[in-house]
C-alpha positions as CSV (number, residue, x, y, z in Angstrom):
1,X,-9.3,1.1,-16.7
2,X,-12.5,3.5,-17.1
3,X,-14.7,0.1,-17.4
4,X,-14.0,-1.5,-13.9
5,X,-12.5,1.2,-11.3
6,X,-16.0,2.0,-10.2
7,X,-17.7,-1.5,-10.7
8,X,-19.1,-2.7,-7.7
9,X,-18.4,-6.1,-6.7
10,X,-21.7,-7.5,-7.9
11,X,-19.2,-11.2,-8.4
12,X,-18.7,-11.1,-4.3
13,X,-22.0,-12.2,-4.0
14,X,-22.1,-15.4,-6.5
15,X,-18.3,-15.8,-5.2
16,X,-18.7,-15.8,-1.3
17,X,-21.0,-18.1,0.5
18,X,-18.9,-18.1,3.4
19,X,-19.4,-15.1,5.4
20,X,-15.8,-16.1,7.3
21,X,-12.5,-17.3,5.8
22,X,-11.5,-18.5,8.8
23,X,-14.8,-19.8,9.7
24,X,-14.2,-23.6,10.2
25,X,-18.0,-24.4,10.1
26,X,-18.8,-25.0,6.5
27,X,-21.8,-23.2,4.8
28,X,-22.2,-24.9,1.7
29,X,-20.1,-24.4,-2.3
30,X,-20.8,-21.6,-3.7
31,X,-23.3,-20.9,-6.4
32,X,-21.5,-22.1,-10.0
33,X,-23.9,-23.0,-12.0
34,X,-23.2,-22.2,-15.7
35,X,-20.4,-19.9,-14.6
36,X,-17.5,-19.3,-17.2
37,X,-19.5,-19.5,-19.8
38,X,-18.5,-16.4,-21.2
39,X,-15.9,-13.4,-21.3
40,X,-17.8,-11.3,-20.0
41,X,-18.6,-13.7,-16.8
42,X,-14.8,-14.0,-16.3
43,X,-14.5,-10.1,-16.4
44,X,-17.1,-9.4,-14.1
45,X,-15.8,-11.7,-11.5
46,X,-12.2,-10.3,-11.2
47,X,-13.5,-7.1,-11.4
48,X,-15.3,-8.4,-7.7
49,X,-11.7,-8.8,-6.9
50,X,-10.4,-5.2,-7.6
51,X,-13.4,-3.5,-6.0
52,X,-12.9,-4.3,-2.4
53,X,-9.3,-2.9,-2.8
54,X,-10.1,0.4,-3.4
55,X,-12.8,0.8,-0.9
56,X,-11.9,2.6,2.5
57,X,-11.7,-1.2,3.9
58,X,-8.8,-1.4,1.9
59,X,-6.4,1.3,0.3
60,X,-9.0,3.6,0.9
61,X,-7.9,4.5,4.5
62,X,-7.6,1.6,6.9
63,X,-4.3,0.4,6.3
64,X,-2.6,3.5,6.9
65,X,-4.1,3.9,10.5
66,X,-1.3,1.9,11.8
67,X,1.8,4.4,10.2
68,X,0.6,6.2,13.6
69,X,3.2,3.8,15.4
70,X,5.9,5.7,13.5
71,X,7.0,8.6,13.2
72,X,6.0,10.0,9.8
73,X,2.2,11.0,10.2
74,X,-0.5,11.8,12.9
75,X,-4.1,11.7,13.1
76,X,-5.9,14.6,12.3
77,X,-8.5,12.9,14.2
78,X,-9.4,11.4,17.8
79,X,-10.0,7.9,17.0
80,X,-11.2,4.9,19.3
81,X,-8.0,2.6,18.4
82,X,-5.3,4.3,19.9
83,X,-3.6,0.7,20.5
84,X,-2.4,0.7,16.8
85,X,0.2,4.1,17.2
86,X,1.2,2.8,20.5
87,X,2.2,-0.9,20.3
88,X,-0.6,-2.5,23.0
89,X,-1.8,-4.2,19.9
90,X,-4.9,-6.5,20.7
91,X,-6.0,-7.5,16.9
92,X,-9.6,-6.4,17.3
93,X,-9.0,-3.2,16.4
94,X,-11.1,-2.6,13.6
95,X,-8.6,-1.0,10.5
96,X,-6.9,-4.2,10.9
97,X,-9.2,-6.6,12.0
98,X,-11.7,-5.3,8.5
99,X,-8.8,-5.1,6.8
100,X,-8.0,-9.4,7.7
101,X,-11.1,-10.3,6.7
102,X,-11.3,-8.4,3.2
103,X,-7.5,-9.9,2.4
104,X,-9.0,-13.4,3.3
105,X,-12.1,-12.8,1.1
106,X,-10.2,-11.8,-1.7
107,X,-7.8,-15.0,-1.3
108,X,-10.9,-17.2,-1.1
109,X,-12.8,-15.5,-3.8
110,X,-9.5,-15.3,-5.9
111,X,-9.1,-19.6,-5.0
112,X,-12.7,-20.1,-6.8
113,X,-11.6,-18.1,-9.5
114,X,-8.6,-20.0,-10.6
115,X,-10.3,-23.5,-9.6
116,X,-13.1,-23.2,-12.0
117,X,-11.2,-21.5,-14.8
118,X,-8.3,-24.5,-14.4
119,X,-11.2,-27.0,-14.5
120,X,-12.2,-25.3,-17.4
121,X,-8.9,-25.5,-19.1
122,X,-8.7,-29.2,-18.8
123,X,-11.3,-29.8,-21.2
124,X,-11.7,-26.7,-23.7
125,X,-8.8,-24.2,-24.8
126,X,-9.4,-21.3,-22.7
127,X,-10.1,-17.5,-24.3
128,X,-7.8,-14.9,-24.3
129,X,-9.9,-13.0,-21.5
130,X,-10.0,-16.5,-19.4
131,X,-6.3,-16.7,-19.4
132,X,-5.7,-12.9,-18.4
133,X,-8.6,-13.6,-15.9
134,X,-6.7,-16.7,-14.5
135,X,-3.6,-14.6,-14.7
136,X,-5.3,-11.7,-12.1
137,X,-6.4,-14.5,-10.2
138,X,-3.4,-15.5,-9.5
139,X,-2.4,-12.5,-9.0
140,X,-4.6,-10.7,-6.6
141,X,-4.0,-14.3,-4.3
142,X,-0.8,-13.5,-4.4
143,X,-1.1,-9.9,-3.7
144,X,-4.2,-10.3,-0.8
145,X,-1.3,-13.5,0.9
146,X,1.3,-10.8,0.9
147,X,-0.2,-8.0,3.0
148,X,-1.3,-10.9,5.4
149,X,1.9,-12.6,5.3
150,X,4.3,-10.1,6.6
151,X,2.0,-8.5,8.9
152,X,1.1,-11.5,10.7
153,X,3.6,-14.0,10.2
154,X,7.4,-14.8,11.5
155,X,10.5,-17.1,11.0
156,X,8.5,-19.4,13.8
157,X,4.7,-19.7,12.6
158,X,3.2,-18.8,9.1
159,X,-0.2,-17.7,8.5
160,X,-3.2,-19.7,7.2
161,X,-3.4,-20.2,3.1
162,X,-4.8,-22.8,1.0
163,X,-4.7,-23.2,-2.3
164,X,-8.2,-24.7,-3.7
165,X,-7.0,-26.3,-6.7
166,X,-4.3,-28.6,-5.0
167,X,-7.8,-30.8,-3.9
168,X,-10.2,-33.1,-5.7
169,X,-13.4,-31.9,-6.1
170,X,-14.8,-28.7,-4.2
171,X,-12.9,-27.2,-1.2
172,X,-15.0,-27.5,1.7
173,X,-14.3,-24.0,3.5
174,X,-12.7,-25.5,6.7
175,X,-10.6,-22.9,8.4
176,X,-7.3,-23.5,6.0
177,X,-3.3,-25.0,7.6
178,X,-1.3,-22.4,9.2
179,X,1.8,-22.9,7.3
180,X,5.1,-23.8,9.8
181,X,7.0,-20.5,8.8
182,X,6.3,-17.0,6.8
183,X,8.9,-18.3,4.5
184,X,6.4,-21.0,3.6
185,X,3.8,-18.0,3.1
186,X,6.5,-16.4,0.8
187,X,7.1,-19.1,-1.2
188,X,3.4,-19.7,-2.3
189,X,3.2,-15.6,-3.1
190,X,6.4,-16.3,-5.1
191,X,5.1,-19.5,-6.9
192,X,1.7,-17.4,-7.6
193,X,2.9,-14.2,-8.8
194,X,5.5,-16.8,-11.3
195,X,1.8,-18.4,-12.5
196,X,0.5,-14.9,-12.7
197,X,3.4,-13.7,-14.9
198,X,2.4,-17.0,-17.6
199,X,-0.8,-15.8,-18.1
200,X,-0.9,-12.3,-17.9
201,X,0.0,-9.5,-20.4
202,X,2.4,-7.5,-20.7
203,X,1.3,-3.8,-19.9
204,X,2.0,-2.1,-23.0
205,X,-0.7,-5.3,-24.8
206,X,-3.5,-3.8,-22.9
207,X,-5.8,-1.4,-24.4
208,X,-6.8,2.2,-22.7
209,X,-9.9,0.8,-21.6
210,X,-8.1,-2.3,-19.6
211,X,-5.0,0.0,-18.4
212,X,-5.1,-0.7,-14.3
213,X,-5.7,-4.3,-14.6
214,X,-2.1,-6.8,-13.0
215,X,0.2,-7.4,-15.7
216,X,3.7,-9.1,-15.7
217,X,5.4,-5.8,-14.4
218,X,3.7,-5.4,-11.9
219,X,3.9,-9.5,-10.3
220,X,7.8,-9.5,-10.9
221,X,7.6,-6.3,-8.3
222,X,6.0,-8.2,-6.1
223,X,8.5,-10.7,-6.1
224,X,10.9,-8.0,-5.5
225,X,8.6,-7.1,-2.6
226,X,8.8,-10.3,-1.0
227,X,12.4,-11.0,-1.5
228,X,13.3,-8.0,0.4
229,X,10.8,-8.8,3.3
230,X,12.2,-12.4,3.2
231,X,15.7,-11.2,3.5
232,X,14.9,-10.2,7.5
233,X,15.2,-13.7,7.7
234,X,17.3,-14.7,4.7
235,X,19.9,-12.5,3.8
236,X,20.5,-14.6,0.8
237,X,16.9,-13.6,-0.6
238,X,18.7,-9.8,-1.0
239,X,20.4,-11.5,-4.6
240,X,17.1,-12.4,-5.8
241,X,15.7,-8.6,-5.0
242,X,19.0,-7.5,-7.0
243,X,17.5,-10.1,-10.0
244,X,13.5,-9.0,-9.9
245,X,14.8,-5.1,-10.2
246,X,17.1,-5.7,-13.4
247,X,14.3,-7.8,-14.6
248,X,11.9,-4.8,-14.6
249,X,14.4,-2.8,-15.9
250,X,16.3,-4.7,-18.6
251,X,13.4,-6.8,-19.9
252,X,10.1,-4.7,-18.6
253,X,11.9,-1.5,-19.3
254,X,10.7,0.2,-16.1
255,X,12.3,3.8,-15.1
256,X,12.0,7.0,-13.0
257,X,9.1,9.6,-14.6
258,X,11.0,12.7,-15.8
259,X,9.6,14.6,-12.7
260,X,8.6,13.9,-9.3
261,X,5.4,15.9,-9.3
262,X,4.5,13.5,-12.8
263,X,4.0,10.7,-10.8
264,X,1.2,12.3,-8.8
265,X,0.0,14.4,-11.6
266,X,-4.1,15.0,-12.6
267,X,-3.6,14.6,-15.9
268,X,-4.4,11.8,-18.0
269,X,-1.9,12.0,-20.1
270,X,0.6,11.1,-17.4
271,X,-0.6,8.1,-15.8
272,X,0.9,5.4,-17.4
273,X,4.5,6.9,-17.5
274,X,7.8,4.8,-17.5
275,X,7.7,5.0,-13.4
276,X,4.3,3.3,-13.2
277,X,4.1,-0.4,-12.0
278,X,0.6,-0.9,-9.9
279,X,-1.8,1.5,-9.0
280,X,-5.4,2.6,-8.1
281,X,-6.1,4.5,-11.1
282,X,-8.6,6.7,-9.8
283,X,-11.2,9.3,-11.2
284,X,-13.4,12.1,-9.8
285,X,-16.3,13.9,-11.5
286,X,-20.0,12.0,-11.0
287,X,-18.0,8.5,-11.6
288,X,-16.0,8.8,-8.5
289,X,-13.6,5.8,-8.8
290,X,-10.9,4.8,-7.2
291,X,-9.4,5.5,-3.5
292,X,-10.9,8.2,-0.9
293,X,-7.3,8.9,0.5
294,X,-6.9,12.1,-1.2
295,X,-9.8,13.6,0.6
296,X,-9.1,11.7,3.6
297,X,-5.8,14.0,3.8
298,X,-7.2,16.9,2.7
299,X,-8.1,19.7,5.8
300,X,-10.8,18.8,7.4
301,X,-14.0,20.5,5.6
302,X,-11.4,22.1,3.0
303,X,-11.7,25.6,4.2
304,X,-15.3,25.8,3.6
305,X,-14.9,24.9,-0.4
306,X,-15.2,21.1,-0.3
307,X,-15.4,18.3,2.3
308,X,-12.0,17.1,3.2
309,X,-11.4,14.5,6.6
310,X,-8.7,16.2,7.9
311,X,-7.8,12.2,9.1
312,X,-4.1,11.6,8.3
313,X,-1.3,14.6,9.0
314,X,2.4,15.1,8.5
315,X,4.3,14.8,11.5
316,X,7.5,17.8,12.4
317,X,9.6,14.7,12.1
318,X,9.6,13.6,8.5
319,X,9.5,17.4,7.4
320,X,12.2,18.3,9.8
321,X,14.2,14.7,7.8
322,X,13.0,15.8,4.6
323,X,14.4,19.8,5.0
324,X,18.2,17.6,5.3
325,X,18.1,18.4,1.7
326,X,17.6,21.6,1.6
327,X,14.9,23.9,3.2
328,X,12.0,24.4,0.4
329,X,13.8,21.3,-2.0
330,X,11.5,20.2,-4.8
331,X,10.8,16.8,-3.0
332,X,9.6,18.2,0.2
333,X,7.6,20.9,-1.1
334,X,5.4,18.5,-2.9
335,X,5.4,16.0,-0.5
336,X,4.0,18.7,2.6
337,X,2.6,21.9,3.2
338,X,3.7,24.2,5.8
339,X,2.3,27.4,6.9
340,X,2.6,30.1,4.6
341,X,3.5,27.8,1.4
342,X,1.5,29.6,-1.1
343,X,-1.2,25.9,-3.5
344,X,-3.7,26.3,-5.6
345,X,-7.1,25.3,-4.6
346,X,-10.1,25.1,-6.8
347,X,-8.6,28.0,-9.0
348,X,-7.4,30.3,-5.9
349,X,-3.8,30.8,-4.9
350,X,-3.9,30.5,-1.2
351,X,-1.4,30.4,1.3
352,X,-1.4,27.3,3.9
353,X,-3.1,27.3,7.2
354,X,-5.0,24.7,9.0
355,X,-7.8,25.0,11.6
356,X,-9.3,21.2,12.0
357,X,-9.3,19.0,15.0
358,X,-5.6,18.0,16.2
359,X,-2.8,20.2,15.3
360,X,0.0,19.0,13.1
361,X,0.8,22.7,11.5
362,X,1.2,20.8,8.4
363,X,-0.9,18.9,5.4
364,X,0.3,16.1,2.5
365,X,0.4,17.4,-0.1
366,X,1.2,15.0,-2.9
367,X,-1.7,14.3,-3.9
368,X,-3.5,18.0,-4.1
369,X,-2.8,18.1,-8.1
370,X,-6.6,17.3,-8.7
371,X,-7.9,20.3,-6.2
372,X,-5.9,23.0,-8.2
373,X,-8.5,23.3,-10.8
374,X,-11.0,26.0,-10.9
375,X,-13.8,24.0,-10.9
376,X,-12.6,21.0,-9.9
377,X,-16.2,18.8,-9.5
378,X,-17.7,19.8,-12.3
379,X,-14.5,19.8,-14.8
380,X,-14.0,16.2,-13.6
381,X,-10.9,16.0,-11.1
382,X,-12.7,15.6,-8.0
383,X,-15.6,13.7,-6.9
384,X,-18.7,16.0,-6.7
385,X,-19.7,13.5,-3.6
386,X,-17.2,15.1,-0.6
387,X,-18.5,12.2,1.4
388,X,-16.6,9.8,-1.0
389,X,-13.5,12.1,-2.0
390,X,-11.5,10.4,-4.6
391,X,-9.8,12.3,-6.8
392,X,-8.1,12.1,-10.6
393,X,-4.7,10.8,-9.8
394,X,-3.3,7.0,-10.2
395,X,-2.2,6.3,-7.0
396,X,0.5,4.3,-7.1
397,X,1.0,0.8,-4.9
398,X,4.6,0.2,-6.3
399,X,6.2,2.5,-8.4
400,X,9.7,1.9,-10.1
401,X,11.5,4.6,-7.3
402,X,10.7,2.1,-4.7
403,X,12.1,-0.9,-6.5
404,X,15.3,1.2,-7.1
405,X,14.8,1.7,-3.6
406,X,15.3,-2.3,-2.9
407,X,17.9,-2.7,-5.5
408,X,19.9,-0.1,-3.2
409,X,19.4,-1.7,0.2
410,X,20.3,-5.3,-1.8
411,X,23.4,-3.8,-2.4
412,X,24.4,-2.2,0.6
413,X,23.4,-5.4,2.5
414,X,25.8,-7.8,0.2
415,X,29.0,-5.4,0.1
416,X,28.6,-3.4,-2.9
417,X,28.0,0.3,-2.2
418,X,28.9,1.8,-5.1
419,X,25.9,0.6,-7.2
420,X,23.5,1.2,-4.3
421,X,24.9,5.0,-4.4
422,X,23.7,5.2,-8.3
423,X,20.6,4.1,-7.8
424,X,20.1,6.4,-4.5
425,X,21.5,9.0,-7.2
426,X,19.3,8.6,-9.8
427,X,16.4,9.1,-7.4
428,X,17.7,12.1,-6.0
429,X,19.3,13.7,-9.0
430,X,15.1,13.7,-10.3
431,X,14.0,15.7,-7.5
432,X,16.9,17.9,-7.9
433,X,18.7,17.2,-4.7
434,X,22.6,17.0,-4.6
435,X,23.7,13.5,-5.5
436,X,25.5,11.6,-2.4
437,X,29.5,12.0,-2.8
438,X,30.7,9.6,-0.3
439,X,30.1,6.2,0.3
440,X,26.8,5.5,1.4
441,X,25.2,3.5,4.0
442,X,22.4,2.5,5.8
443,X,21.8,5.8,6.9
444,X,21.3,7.2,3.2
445,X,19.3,4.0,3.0
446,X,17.0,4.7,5.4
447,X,16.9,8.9,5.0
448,X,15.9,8.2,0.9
449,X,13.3,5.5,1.3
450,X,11.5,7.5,4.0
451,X,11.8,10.6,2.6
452,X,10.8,9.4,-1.3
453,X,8.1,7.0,-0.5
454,X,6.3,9.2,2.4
455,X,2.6,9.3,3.3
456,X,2.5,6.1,0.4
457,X,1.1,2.5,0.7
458,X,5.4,1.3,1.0
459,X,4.7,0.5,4.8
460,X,7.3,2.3,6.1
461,X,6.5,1.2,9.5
462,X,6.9,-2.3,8.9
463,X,10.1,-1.0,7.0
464,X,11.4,-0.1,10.8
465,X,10.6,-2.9,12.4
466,X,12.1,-5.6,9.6
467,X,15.5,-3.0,10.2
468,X,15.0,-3.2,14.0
469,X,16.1,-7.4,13.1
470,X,18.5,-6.0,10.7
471,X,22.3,-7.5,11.1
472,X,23.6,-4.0,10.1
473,X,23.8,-2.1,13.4
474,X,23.3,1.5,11.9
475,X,19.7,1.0,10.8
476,X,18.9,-1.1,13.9
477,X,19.7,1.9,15.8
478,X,17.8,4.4,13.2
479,X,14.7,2.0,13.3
480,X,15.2,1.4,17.2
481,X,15.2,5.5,17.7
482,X,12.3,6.2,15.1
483,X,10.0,3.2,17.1
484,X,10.5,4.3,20.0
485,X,9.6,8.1,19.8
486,X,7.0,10.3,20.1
487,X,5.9,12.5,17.4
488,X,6.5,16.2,16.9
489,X,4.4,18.6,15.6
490,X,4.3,22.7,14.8
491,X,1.8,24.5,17.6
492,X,0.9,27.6,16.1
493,X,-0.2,30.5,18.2
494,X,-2.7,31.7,15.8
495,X,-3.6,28.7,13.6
496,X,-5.9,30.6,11.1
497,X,-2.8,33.2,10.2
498,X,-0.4,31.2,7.7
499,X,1.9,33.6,9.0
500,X,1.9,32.9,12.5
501,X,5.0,31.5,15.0
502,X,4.9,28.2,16.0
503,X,6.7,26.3,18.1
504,X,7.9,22.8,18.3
505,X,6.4,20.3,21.1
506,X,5.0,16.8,21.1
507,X,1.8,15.8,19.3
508,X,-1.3,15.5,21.8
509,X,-2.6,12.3,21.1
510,X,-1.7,8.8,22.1
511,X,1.1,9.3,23.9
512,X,1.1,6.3,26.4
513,X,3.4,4.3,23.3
514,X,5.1,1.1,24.8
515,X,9.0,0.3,24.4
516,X,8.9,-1.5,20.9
517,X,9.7,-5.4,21.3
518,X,10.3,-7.7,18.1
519,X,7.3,-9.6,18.7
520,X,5.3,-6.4,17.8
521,X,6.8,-7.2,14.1
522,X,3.2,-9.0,13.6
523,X,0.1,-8.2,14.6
524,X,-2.1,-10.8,16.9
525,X,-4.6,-12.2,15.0
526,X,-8.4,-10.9,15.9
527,X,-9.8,-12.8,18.8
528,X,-12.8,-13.9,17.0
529,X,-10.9,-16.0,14.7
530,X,-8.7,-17.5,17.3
531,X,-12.3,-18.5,18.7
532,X,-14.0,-19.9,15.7
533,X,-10.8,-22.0,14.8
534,X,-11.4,-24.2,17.9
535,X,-7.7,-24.5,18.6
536,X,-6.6,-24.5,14.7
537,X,-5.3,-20.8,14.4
538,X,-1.9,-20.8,16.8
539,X,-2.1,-16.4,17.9
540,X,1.5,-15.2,17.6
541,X,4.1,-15.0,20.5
542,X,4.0,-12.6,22.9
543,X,-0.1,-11.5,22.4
C-alpha cells in the first residue's frame, strides 16, 4: 500500500495513445516496445490504473455529485450542473461525462495490460508479479465495466466493451460493439472478475507494503455486486448473490469490525480488519495519498483551522431516518453532526456549528477520525496541502456490512425472511441498536442499507431507482416517495451559535426536480461521443 497510493500514473502515458475510448478514428498502437520486461515494468503500469481512481475525477468527488437526486445529501455548494439532483439529465454534465471517459481509459488501458502480459504468457512462464499484475488487470476491467454498466445500460441496450485479447494481432481503437443488453455487460464483469480471482492473491499473501492492491475477496464482491444489480432484471440472479456472500464468508472469512467507528478509524492498526474488502487506503502528512472526499465534506474553510470544501452535506431526511433508532444512537452520531454535538478538531473539543455557503444545519461526519488530532498535519493524519485534503482513513468501496446487506435483500426477495433478519441483526446489534423482533421486510431492507452505508460510494441512489423496478410493492413505493421528493434541511436562526433554534423547511437549491420516470435508471451518454461514433453508439431511450 504505502508504495503506490500516491504514484502518479506515469504508465497512462506509454498506455494511452488514444486520447478517446470512444473515438472511432484510430490514432495509432501504442508505444510497446520492450515492455514487460521486467517486474517492476508490470508494477508501474497497474499502478497507472489505480491512480486515476483516487483522483477527484474519480472517487475523489465526482461520482457522488449525482446522490443530489436523492434524498440523503445536499450541496454545500452552488454548482453549474443542477441537472444531475433534478432528473433533466443531458450527459454533458461534467462529474459524469469526466467520470465516462476516465472508466473508459482505465478499460482500455486495463485491455493492453492483459493483452501483452497473455502474449507474454504464451511463450515464457510468467513471474509471480506478472500474474498478480494480469490478475489486477482483469480486475480493474472489470471494476471500470461495472460503474459504466449499470449507470448506462438496460434490459434493452448494453453499453460499449471490448475485450482486446479476443482479436489477432493489435486492436485497432475503433469505437468498441454496444453489446445487445446490460446482462451481456454483466456477464463479461462476471467472467473477468472469475479470471481475476485465478491470478490474484489471496489478501492475507500480500505483504504491508502491497496491502490496497485487488485480491480474490475483493472480485468475488464484485460478483455479489453485480448479481444484485442483475436481479432488477433477473430475479434468479438473487441465488447467486446468496452464493458470492457465503463464499466471502465461509471460504474468505470476511465479517463485521468489532465497532462501527473501527471501520473509519485513523489508525493504522485498524485498516485491514475482518470487515475490509476494497478500499482507497489513503494517507495524509507531506505524502497526501489517497481520496480528497474527507476534506471535500469537511465545513467549508474548517473554521479558520484548515481548508475544508464545505461541498457535500447531510440532508434533515436521512438524519431524521437515521434518529428511528434512537435519538443520539451510536450509528447516527458517527455518521452526522448536528448542532451542538460536542467533536474534536485538531486537539480542541468543540461543539458543532456551520457557517459556509448553503445551509444544511448538519456535517458527515464519518470520516472526521483523522482531524481529532492535535496536530493533525504535521503528526501525519491530514494532508498539510488543504487544497488536496485527503486524510488517514481507508475509505472503504465495499465493505463486508454491505455484502451482508445483499445477502439480506437475496433473502427477502426469494421467501426466506428469517435469515435476512440475522443478517439485518448482526448489523445492527454492532452499532448497538435494538435487534428487529418481527418479521422483516422491505421496509427494514431499505431503512438498514440507507442508514448503514450513508454518505458512502454504495450508490444509494441507483439503489432507488433498481427498487422503483422492484416486483415487491413496498420498496417500489419507499423508492417511488424518496425519488420524488425534495430535500429537507435545519435553518438555524443564528448559524454561528451551536445552540441556536432551527427550524425545518426545504433545502434552497435545485428545486425544479422532474417526476422520476424509469428511463432515468441510466444516464444519456455525453453528446460528444454519440457524435464521434458516426451512428455506432445507440443514446438510451427516452434522452
Amino acid at each position: 500500500m504505502k508504495k503506490y497510493i500516491s504514484i502518479i500514473a506515469l504508465s497512462g502515458l506509454v498506455l494511452s495513445s488514444c486520447s478517446d475510448f470512444l473515438d472511432v478514428q484510430s490514432e495509432g498502437n501504442p508505444t510497446t516496445n520492450a515492455y514487460f520486461t521486467n517486474d517492476q515494468q508490470a508494477i508501474d503500469a497497474i499502478d497507472g490504473l489505480y491512480a486515476p481512481i483516487h483522483q477527484e475525477t474519480g472517487f475523489g468527488r465526482e461520482l457522488f455529485w449525482e446522490q443530489g437526486a436523492a434524498c440523503d445529501i445536499v450541496w454545500g455548494r452552488t454548482r453549474g450542473y443542477n441537472t444531475l439532483a433534478t432528473f433533466a439529465y443531458t450527459g454533458d454534465e461534467s462529474p459524469i461525462s469526466d467520470t465516462f471517459n476516465m472508466f473508459y481509459q482505465n478499460m482500455s488501458r486495463s485491455n493492453w495490460i492483459i493483452k501483452q502480459l497473455l502474449n507474454k504468457k504464451k511463450t515464457t512462464q510468467l513471474t509471480d508479479v506478472e500474474t498478480r499484475s494480469l490478475g489486477e488487470a482483469y480486475f480493474m476491467r472489470g471494476m471500470a465495466h461495472f460503474w459504466i454498466a449499470y449507470r448506462y445500460g438496460t434490459d434493452e441496450q448494453g453499453v460499449p466493451f471490448v475485450r482486446y485479447e479476443d482479436f489477432e494481432g493489435d486492436y485497432d481503437n475503433s469505437i468498441p460493439p454496444q453489446l445487445a443488453s446490460v446482462t451481456d455487460n454483466y456477464q463479461a464483469i462476471i467472467d473477468d472478475m472469475d479470471q481475476a480471482i485465478s491470478y490474484l492473491p489471496k489478501f492475507e499473501e500480500y505483504s504491508d507494503d502491497d496491502k490496497g492492491r485487488a485480491h480474490q475477496a475483493a472480485a468475488v464482491a464484485y460478483k455479489a455486486k453485480v448479481y444484485a444489480y442483475w436481479a432488477t432484471w433477473d430475479e434468479g440472479k438473487w441465488n447467486d448473490v446468496i452464493a458470492m456472500v457465503n463464499e466471502l464468508e465461509n471460504t474468505y472469512g470476511r465479517d463485521l469490525a468489532p465497532t462501527f467507528a473501527e471501520i473509519f478509524s485513523s489508525d493504522f492498526a485498524d485498516f485491514w480488519n475482518a470487515e475490509y474488502i476494497w478500499s482507497i487506503p489513503s494517507t495524509g502528512g507531506s505524502t497526501g495519498g489517497g481520496v480528497e472526499f474527507p476534506g471535500i465534506v469537511l465545513e467549508n474553510k474548517g473554521w479558520g483551522i484548515y481548508n475544508g470544501w464545505g461541498q457535500l452535506k447531510p440532508s434533515y431526511d436521512i438524519y431524521e431516518e437515521m434518529a428511528k433508532d434512537g435519538a443520539g444512537n451510536d450509528r447516527l452520531i458517527r455518521s452526522i453532526l448536528e448542532y451542538n454535538q460536542e467533536f474534536e478538531f485538531f486537539g480542541e473539543k468543540r461543539r458543532f456549528f456551520s457557517v459556509s455557503d448553503l445551509e444544511a444545519g448538519f456535517q458527515i461526519n464519518k470520516y472526521m477520525d483523522p482531524f481529532k488530532h492535535k496536530d493533525a498535519t504535521n503528526e501525519g493524519y491530514v494532508n498539510t496541502n488543504g487544497d488536496w485534503p485527503t486524510a488517514r482513513i481507508n475509505f472503504p468501496l465495499i465493505r463486508f456490512a454491505e455484502m451482508l446487506l445483499f445477502r439480506a435483500e437475496a433473502y427477502l426477495m426469494t421467501g426466506k425472511p428469517e435469515l435476512a433478519k440475522a443478517d439485518l441483526n448482526r448489523i445492527r446489534v454492532r452499532s448497538n441498536l435494538q435487534p428487529l423482533e418481527g418479521t422483516p421486510t422491505m421496509k427494514d431492507l431499505y431503512h438498514e442499507r440507507r442508514c448503514e452505508l450513508a454518505f458512502e460510494y454504495t450508490d444509494h441512489l441507483f439503489d432507488l431507482k433498481r427498487w422503483h423496478r422492484s416486483s415487491n410493492a413496498e420498496i417500489k413505493e419507499l423508492a417511488a416517495k424518496e425519488l420524488n421528493a425534495h430535500p429537507r434541511v435545519r435553518i438555524y436562526e443564528d448559524r454561528s451559535n451551536p445552540e441556536s433554534t432551527f427550524t425545518i423547511g426545504d433545502y434552497e437549491d435545485y428545486k425544479e426536480k422532474k417526476t422520476y420516470e424509469d428511463y432515468m435508471m441510466v444516464f444519456p451518454y455525453p453528446s460528444n461521443q454519440i457524435t464521434k461514433s458516426n451512428g455506432k453508439l445507440k443514446q438510451n431511450k427516452g434522452y
